[in-house]
C-alpha positions, -999 to +999 in steps of 0.1 A: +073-650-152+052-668-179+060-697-197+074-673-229+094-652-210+116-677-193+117-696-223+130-660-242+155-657-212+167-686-213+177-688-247+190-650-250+213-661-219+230-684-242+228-659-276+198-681-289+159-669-300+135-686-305+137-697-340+170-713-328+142-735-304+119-739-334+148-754-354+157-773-328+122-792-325+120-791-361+092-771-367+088-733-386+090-702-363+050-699-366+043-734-354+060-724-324+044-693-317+008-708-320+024-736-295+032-712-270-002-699-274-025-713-248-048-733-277-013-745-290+002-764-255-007-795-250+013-822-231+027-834-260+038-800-272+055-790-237+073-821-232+090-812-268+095-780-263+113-786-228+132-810-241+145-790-268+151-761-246+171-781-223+192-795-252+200-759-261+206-743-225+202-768-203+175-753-190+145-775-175+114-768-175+091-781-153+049-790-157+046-763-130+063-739-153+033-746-176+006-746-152+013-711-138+014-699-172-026-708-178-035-699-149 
């Protein structure tokens, strides 16, 4: 499953989307989708994004989540 898709499941499992994440890090529903782009993750950008996540759903995310997704 790619980094998107868990991220989608994990936040439809608690009744969220993912401009529910965005508002969460504070950022618009576009920044997040170019983040979730391949160009758009950096460190920086998944360690925010897991930690808002897990705030949310207590889901965590780990780097190997990330890696597997750009492979």
């Amino acid at each position: 499953m790619n980094i998107k898709n868990k991220i989608r499941s994990a936040l439809a499992a608690h009744g969220l989307g993912f401009k529910d994440l965005a508002e969460q890090m504070e950022i618009s529903s576009s920044t997040l989708s170019i983040r979730l782009s391949s160009k758009g993750m950096t460190v920086a950008n998944a360690i925010k994004m897991s930690d808002a996540l897990n705030a949310l759903t207590q889901t965590q995310l780990t780097l190997d989540d990330f890696r597997k997704d750009q492979s």
